[in-house]
C-alpha positions as CSV (number, residue, x, y, z in Angstrom):
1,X,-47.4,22.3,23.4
2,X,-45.3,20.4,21.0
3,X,-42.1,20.0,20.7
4,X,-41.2,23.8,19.4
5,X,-37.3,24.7,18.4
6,X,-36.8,29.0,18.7
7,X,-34.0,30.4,16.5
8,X,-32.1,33.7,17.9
9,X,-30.4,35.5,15.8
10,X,-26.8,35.5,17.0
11,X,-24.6,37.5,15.4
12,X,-24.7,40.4,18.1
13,X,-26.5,41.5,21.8
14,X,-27.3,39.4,24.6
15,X,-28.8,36.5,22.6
16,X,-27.8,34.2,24.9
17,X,-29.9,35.4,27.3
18,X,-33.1,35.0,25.5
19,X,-31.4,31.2,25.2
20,X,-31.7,30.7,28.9
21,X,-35.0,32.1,28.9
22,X,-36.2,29.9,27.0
23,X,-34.1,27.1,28.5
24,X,-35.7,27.7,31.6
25,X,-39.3,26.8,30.4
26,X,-37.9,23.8,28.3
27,X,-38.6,25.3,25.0
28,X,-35.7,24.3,22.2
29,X,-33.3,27.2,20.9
30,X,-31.0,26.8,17.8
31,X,-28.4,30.3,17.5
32,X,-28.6,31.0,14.4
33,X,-26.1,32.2,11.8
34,X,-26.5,31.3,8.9
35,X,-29.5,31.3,6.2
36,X,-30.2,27.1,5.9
37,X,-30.8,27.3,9.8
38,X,-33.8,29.7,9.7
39,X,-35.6,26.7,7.9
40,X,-35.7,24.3,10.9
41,X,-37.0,27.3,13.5
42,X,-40.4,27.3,14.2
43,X,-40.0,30.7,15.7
44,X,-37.2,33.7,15.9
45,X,-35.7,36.1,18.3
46,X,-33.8,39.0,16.7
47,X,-32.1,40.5,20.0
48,X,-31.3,43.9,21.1
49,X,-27.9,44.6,19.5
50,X,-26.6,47.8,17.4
51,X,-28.8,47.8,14.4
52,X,-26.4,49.5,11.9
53,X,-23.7,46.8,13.2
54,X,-26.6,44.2,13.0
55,X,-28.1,45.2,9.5
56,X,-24.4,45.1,8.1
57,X,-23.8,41.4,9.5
58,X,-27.5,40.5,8.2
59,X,-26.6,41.1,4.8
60,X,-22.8,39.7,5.5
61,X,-24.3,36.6,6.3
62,X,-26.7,36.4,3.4
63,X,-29.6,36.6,5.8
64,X,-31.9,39.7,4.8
65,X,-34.0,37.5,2.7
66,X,-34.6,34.8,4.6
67,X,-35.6,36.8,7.7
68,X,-38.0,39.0,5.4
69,X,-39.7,35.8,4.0
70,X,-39.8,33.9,7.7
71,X,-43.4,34.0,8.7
72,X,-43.7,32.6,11.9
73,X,-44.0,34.4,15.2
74,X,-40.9,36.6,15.6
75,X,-40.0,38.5,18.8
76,X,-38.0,41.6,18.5
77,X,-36.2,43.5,21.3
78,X,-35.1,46.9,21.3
79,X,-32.8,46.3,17.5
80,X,-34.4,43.9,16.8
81,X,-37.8,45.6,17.0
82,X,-36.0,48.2,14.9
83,X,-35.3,46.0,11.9
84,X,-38.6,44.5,12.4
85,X,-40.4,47.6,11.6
86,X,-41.5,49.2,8.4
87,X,-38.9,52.5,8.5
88,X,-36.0,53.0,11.3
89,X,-35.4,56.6,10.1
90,X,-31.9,56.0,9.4
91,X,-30.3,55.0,5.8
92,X,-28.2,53.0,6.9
93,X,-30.6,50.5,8.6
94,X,-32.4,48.0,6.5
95,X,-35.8,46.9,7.4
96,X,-37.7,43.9,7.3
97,X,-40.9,45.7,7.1
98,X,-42.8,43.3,8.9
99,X,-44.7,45.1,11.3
100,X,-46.8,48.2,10.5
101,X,-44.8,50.7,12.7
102,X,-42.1,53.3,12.8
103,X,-38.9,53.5,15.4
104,X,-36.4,56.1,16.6
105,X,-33.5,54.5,17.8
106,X,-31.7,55.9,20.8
107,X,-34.9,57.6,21.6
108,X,-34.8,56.9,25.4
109,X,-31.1,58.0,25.7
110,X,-27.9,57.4,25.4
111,X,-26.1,54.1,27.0
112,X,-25.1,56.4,30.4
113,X,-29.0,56.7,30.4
114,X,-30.4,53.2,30.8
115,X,-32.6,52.4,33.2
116,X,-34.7,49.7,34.4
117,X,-38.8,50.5,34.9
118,X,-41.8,48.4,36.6
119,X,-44.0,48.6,33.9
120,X,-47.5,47.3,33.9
121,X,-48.3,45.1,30.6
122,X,-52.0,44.3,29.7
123,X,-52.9,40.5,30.8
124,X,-50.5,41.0,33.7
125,X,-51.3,40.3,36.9
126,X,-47.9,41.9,38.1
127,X,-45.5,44.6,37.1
128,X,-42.8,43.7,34.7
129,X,-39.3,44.9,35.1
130,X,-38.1,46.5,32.2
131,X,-34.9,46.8,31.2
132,X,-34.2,49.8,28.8
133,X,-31.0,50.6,27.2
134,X,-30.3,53.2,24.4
135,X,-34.4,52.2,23.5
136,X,-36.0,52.6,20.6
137,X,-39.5,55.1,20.3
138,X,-42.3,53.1,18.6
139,X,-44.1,55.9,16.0
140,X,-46.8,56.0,13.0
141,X,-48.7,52.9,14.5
142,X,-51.1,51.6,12.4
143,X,-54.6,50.6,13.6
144,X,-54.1,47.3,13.6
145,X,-50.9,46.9,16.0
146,X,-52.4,46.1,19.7
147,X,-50.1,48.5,22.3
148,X,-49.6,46.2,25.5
149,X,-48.1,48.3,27.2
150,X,-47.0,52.2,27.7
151,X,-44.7,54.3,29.3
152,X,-45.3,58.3,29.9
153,X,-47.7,57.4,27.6
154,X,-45.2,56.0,24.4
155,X,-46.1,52.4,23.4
156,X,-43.3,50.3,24.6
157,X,-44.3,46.7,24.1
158,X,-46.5,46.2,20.8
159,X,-48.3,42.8,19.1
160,X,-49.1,42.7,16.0
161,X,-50.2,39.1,14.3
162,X,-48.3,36.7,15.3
163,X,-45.0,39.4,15.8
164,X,-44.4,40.8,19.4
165,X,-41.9,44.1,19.4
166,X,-40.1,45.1,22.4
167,X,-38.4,48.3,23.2
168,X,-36.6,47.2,26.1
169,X,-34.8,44.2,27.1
170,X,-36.9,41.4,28.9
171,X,-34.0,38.7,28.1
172,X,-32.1,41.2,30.9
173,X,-34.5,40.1,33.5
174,X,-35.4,36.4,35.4
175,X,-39.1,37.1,34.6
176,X,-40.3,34.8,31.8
177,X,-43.8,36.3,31.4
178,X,-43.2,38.1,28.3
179,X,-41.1,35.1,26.6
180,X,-44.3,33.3,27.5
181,X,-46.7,35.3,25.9
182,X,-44.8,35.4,23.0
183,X,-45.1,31.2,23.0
184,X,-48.2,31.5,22.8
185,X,-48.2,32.4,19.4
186,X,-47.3,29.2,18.3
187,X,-49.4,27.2,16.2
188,X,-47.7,23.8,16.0
């Protein structure tokens, strides 16, 4: 693989964590913050977070627009899979639309509810440890989004082009797989 650099969104959640994810398999990271930085990413993470918090800070930062036009691969966890989608089902979250899906935040619970789940993940050869804190629901999947994985039979971890979506947290965790199937939508 070429020499890739992965922007993360950093204005809120553990996006540091994805950092030293990707640190760990030698893959360059820029934080970014501001618009004229999404330019030089050949990729982005938008991390878990608070979405209302997050989609305020977006547009504070003059970065709504720049994220909606970005297309590369983007990975988004739990939030970020939120703002990803095409309709949170809340007015006061703005959307990128980028991925032909609905979400229900909190769905899983509230923050005393989080839990962490061995979760099987299609292409797997091992369970996954999933990490799930006030999750989002994935709902009103199109056709063309590939589920790759379920729990009590609700999609969880969904692909779509060259966008991954993530319910839970797998920054949260030491395991790399899904970080590194995720890569592998890079086309440089």
């Amino acid at each position: 693989m070429n020499k890739i650099t992965i922007g993360i969104l950093g204005l809120q959640g553990a996006f540091h964590k994805h950092q030293q994810l990707l640190e760990r398999l030698s893959v360059g990271t820029a934080i970014i913050r501001y618009p004229e930085q999404i330019k030089q990413c050949d990729g982005l993470i938008i991390p878990g977070g608070e979405s209302t918090t997050m989609t305020k800070l977006i547009r504070q930062m003059e970065l709504f627009e720049p994220i909606k036009n970005f297309d590369k691969p983007i990975f988004g966890t739990c939030a970020g899979a939120i703002l990803l989608s095409v309709d949170a089902n809340d007015s006061q979250i703005d959307t990128f639309g980028k991925i032909p899906v609905s979400t229900r935040r909190n769905a899983y619970g509230r923050q005393v509810e989080s839990f962490k789940e061995n979760i099987c993940i299609k292409g797997f050869e091992s369970d996954f440890p999933a990490v799930f804190i006030r999750a989002p629901k994935f709902t009103d999947i199109d056709s063309s989004v590939e589920i790759l994985s379920s729990l009590n039979g609700e999609p969880i971890l969904l692909q779509y082009k060259n966008i991954l979506l993530s319910s839970f947290h797998p920054e949260l965790t030491s395991d790399t797989r899904i970080h590194e199937l995720w890569l592998k939508n890079m086309s440089v």
